[in-house]
KEKE-3310 file (N, C-alpha, C; in steps of 0.2 Angstrom, whole numbers, plus 5000, padded with zeros to 4 digits):
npx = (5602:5601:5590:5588:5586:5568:5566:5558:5543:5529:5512:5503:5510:5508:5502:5515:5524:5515:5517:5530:5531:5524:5533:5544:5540:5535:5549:5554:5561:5552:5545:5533:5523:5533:5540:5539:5548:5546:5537:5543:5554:5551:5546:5557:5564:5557:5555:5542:5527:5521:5507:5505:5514:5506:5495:5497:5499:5490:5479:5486:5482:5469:5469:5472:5486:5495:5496:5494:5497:5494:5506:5515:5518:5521:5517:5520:5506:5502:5501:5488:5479:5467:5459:5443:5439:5428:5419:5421:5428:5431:5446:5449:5442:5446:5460:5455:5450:5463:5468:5473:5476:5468:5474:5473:5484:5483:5491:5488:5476:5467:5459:5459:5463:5464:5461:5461:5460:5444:5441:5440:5431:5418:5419:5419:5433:5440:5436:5436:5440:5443:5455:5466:5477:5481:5489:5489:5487:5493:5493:5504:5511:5515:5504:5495:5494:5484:5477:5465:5455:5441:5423:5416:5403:5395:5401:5401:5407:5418:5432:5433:5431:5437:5449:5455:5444:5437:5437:5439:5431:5421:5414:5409:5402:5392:5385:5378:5371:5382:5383:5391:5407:5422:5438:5455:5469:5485:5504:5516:5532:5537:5537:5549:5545:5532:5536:5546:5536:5528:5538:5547:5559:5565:5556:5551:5542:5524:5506:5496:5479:5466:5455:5437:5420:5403:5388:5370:5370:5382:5399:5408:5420:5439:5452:5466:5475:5491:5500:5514:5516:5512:5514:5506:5488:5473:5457:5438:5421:5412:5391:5383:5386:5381:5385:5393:5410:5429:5442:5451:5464:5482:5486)
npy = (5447:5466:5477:5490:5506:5511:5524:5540:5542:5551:5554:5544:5538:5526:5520:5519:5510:5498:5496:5494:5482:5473:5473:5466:5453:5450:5449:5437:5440:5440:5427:5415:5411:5415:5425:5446:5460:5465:5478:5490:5487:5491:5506:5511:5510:5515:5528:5533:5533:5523:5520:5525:5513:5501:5504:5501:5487:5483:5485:5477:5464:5464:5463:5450:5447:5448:5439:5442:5438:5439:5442:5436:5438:5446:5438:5432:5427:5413:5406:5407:5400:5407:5422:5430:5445:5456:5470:5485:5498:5516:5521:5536:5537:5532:5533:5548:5544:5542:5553:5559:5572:5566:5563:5562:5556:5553:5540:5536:5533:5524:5517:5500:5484:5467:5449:5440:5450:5454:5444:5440:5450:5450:5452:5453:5444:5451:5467:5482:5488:5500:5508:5512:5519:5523:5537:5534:5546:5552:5565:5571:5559:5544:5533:5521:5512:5513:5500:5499:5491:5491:5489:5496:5496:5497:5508:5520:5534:5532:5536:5549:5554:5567:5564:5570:5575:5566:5547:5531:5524:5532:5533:5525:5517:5526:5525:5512:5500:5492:5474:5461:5453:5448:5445:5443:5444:5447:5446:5451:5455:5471:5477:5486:5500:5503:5502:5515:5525:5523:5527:5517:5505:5494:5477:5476:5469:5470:5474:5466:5467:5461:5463:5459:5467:5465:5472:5477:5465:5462:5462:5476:5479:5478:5478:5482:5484:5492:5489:5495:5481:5466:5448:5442:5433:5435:5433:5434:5434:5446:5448:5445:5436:5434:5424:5408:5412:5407:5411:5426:5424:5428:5443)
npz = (5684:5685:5677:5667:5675:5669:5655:5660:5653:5646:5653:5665:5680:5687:5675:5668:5676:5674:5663:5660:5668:5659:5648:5654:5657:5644:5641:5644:5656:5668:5674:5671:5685:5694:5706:5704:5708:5725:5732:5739:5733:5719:5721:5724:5711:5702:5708:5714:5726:5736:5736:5721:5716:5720:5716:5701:5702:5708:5696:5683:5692:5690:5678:5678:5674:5684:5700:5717:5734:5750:5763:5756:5742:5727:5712:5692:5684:5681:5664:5653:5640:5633:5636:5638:5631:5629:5625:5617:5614:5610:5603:5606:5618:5628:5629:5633:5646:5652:5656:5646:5630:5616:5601:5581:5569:5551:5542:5530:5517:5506:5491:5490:5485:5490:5488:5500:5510:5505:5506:5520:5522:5514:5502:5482:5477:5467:5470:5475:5492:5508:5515:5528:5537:5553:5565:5581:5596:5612:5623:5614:5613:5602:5605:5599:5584:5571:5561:5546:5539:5526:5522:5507:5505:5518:5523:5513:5512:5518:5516:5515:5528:5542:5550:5561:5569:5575:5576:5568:5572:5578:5568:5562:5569:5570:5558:5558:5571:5582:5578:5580:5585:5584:5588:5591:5603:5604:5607:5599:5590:5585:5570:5559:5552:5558:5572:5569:5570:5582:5588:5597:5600:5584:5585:5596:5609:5608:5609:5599:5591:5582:5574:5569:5562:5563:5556:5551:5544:5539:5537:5543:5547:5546:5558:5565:5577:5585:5597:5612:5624:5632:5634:5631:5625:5619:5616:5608:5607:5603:5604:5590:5578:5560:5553:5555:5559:5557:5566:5567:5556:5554:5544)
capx = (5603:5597:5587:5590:5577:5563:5566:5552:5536:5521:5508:5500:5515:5504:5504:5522:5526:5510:5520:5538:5530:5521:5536:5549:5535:5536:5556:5553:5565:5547:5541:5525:5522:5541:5540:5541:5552:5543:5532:5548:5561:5548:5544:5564:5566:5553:5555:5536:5522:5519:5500:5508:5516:5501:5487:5499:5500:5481:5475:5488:5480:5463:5468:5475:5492:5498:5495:5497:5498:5494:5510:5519:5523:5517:5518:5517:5499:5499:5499:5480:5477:5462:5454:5438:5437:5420:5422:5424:5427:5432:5454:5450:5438:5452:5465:5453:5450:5470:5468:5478:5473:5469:5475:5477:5486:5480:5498:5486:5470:5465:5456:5464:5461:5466:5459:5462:5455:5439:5436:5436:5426:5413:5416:5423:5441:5444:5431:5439:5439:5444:5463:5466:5482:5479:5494:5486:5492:5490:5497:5507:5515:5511:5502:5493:5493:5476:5476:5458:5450:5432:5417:5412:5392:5394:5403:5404:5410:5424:5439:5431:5431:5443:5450:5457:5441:5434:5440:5436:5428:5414:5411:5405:5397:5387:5383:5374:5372:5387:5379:5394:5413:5427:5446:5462:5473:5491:5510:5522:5539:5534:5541:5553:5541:5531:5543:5547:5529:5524:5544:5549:5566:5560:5559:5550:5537:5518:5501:5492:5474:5464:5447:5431:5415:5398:5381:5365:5370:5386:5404:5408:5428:5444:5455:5472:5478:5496:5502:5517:5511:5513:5514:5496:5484:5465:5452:5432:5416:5405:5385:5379:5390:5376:5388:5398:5415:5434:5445:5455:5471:5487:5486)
capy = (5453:5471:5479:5496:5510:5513:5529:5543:5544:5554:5549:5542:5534:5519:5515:5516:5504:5495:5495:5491:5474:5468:5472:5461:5448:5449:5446:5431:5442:5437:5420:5414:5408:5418:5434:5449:5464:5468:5486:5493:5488:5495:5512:5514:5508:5521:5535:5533:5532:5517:5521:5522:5504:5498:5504:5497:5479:5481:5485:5470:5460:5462:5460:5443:5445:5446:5436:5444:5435:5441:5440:5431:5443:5447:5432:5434:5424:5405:5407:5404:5401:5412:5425:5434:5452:5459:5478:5487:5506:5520:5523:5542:5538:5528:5539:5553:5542:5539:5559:5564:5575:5562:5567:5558:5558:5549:5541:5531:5534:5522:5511:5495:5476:5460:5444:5438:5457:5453:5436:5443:5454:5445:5454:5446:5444:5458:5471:5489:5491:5505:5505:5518:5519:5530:5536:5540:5550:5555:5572:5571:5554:5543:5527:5515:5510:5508:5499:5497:5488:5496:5488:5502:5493:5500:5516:5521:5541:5532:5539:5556:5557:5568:5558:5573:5578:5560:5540:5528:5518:5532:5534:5516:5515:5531:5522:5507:5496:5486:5469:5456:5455:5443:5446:5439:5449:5444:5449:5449:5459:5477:5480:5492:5505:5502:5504:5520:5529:5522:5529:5514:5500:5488:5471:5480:5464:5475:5469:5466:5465:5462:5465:5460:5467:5465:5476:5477:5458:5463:5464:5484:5481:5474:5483:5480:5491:5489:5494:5494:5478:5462:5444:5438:5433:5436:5430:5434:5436:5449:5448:5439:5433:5429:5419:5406:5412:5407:5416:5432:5424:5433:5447)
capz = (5680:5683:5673:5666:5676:5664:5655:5662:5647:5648:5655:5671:5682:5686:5668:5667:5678:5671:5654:5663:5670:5659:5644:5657:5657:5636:5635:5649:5663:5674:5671:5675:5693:5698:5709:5702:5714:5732:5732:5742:5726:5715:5723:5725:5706:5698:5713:5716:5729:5738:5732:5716:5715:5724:5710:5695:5702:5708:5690:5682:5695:5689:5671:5676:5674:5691:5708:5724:5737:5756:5767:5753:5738:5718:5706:5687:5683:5675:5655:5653:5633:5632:5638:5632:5629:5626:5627:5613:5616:5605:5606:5609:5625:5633:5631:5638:5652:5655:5657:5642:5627:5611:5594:5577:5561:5546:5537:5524:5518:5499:5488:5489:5482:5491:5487:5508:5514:5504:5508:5526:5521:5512:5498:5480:5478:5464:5474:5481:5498:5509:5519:5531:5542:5558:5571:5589:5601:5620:5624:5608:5614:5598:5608:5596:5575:5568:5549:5545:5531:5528:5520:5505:5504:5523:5523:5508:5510:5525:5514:5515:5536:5543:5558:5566:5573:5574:5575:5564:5576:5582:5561:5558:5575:5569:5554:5560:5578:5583:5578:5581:5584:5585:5590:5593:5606:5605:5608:5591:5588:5581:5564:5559:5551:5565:5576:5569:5571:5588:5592:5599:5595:5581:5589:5605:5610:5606:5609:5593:5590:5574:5577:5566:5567:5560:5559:5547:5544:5536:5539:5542:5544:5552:5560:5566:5581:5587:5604:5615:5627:5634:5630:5634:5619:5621:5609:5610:5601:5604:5599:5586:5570:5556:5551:5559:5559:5562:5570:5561:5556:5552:5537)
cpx = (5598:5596:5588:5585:5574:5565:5557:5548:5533:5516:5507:5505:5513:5507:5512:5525:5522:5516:5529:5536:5528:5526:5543:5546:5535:5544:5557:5559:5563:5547:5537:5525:5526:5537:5544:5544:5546:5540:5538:5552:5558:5546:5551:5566:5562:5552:5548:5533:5522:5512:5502:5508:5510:5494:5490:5498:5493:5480:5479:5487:5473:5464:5471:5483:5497:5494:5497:5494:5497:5499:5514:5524:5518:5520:5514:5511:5505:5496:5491:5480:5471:5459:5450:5438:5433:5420:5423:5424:5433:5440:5453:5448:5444:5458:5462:5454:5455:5471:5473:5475:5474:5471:5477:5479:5486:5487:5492:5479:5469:5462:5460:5460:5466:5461:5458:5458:5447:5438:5433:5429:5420:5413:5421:5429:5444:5439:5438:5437:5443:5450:5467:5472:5483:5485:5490:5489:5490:5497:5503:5512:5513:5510:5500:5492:5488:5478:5469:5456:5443:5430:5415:5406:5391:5393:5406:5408:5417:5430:5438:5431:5437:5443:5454:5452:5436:5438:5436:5430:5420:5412:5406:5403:5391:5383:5378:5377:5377:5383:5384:5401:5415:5434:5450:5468:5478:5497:5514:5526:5539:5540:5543:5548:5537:5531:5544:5542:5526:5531:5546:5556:5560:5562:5556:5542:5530:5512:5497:5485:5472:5457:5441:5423:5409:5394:5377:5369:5375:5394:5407:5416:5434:5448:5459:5475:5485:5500:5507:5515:5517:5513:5508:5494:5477:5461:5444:5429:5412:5397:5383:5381:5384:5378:5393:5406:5422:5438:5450:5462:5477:5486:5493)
cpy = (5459:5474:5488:5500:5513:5522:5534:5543:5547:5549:5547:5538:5527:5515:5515:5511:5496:5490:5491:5483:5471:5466:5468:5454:5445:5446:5440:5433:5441:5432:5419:5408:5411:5425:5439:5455:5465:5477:5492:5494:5494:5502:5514:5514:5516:5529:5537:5533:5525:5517:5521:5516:5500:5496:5501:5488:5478:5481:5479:5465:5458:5460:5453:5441:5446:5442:5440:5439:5435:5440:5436:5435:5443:5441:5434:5427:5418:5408:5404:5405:5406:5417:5429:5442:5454:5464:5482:5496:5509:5522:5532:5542:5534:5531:5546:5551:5540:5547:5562:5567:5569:5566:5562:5559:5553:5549:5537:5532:5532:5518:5506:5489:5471:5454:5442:5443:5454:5448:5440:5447:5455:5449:5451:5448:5451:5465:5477:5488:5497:5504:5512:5514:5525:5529:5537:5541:5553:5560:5572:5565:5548:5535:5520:5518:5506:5507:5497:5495:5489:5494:5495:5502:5496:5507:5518:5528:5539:5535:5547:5561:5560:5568:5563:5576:5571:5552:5537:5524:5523:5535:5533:5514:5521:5530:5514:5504:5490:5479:5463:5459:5449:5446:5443:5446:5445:5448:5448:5456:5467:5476:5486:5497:5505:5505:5512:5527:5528:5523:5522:5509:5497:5482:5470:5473:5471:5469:5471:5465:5467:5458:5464:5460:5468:5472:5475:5471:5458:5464:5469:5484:5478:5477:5478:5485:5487:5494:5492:5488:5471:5456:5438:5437:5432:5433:5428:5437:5439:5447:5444:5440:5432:5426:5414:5408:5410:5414:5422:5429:5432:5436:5449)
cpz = (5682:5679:5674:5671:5669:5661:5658:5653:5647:5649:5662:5675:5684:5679:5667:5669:5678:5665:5655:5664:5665:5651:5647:5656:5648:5636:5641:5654:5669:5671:5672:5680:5695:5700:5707:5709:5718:5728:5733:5735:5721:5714:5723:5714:5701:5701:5713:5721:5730:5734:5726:5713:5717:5717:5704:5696:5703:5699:5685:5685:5692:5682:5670:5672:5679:5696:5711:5730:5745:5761:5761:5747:5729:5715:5697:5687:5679:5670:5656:5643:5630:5636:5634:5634:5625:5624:5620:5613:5609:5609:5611:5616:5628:5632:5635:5646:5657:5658:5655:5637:5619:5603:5587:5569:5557:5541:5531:5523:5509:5500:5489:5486:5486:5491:5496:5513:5513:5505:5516:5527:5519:5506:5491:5476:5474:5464:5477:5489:5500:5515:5522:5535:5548:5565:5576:5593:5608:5621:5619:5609:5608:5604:5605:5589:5575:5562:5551:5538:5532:5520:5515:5506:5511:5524:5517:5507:5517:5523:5516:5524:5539:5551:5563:5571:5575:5573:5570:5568:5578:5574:5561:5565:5574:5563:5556:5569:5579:5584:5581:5583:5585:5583:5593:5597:5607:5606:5601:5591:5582:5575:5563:5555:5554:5570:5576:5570:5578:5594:5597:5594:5590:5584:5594:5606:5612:5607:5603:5593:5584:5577:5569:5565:5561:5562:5551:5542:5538:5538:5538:5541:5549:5552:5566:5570:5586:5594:5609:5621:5632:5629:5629:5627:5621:5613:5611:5605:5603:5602:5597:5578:5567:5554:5554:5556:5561:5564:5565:5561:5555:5543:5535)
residu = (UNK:UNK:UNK:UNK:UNK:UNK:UNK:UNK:UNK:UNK:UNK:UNK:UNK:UNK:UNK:UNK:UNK:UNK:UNK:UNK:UNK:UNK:UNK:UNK:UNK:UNK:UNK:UNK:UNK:UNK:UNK:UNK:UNK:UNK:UNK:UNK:UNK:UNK:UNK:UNK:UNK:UNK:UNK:UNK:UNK:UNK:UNK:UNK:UNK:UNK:UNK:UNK:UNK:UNK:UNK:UNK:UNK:UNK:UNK:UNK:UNK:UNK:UNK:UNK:UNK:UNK:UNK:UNK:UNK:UNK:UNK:UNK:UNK:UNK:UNK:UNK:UNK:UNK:UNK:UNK:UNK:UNK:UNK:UNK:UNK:UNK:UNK:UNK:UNK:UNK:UNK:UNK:UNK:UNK:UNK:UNK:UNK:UNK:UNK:UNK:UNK:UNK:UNK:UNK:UNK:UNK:UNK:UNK:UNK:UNK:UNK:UNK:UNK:UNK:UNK:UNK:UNK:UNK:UNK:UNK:UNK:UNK:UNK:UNK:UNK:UNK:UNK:UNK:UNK:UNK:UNK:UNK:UNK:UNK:UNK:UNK:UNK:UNK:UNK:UNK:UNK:UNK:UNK:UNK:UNK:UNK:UNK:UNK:UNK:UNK:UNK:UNK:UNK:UNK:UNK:UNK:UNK:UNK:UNK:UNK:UNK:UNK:UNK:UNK:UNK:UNK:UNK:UNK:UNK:UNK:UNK:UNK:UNK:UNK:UNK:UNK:UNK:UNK:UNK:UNK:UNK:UNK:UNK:UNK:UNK:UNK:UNK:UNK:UNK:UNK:UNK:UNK:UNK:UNK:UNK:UNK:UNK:UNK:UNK:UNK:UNK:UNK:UNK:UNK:UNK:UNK:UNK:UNK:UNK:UNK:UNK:UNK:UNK:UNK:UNK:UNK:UNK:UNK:UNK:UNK:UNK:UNK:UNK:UNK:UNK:UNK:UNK:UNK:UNK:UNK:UNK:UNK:UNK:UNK:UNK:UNK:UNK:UNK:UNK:UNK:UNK:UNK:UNK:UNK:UNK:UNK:UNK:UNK:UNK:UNK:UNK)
# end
């Protein structure tokens, strides 16, 4: 069966056809070890550049979800159960770097209480914390959902920051030195209110991360960013935990 063509997006045409492969790869159209279309099909399919097609399979090659194969042809990568991601950069810096204009808008910004939050958090079960819901945006395309859960004994004035001139992320990096982390990167079925903020179907296969990160021997906050994606799952520890932790289950 062929596949509908991609409508056009904003944004860098590489990444489009980044985002085409690696959401064929999510509803198993690619399989892993099968070849995906030639450079030729691909250049006729999205009315591109050979250079073009060329840099989207280079860049899913180095992130280990394509094979290329010299004289042979492109293959989606063998499932690997893990891989580590150390990295932790600020959303707005990688949207600038995509060479589009960053923008965000703040749908949630409260006190909350959960018993499950607060264990994460090291703090005790019927404790406030701080529950931020942030849209982001490249050239007014919306691209990634942040939910953050936020440490007050941290950041205590975090409800008070206005995230339109600033992320959450270079706050509570301007509040103390990134001491640890630990995150799970996976694929899961966006939810319909979701769905409707990140303008895509609900249902649409998204990459999930949920990130938790220490500093001044404390956990600052966990944050949950959700992004059109693929069906890979990553999972790594930055730093230095002062506490053994497992892994961030499902919230």
């Amino acid at each position: 069966m062929t596949s509908a063509v991609p409508t056009p997006r904003p944004g860098p045409q590489y990444k489009r056809i980044m985002d085409d492969i690696r959401a064929r790869i999510a509803s198993e159209e690619f399989l892993a070890g099968g070849r995906i279309p030639s450079e030729s099909m691909l250049v006729q399919r999205f009315g591109v550049s050979r250079m073009t097609v060329n840099r989207a399979l280079r860049e899913l090659e180095s992130e280990g979800i394509l094979t290329r194969i010299q004289g042979v042809g492109t293959f989606v990568s063998e499932a690997r159960n893990e891989s580590a991601v150390l990295e932790i950069r600020d959303i707005a810096e990688e949207i600038s770097m995509d060479g589009r204009q960053h923008s965000c808008r703040c749908l949630t910004a409260e006190k909350s209480s959960a018993p499950r939050i607060n264990s994460l958090l090291g703090l005790p079960g019927n404790a406030l914390h701080f529950r931020t819901l942030l849209l982001h945006f490249g050239d007014d395309a919306p691209v990634l959902l942040e939910e953050r859960f936020v440490n007050p004994g941290f950041a205590p004035d975090f409800l008070q920051v206005d995230f339109s001139t600033t992320t959450a992320h270079a706050h509570l990096m301007g509040l103390g030195t990134l001491q640890g982390a630990e995150h799970v990167f996976e694929a899961e079925a966006i939810e319909s209110d979701a769905a409707g903020w990140l303008q895509v179907p609900p249902g649409t296969p998204c990459l999930l991360l949920r990130r938790r990160t220490w500093s001044r021997d404390m956990v600052v906050s966990i944050a949950i960013l959700t992004a059109p994606g693929s069906s890979r799952r990553y999972a790594g520890v930055f730093g230095e935990i002062p506490q053994k932790a497992q892994t961030i289950p499902k919230l």
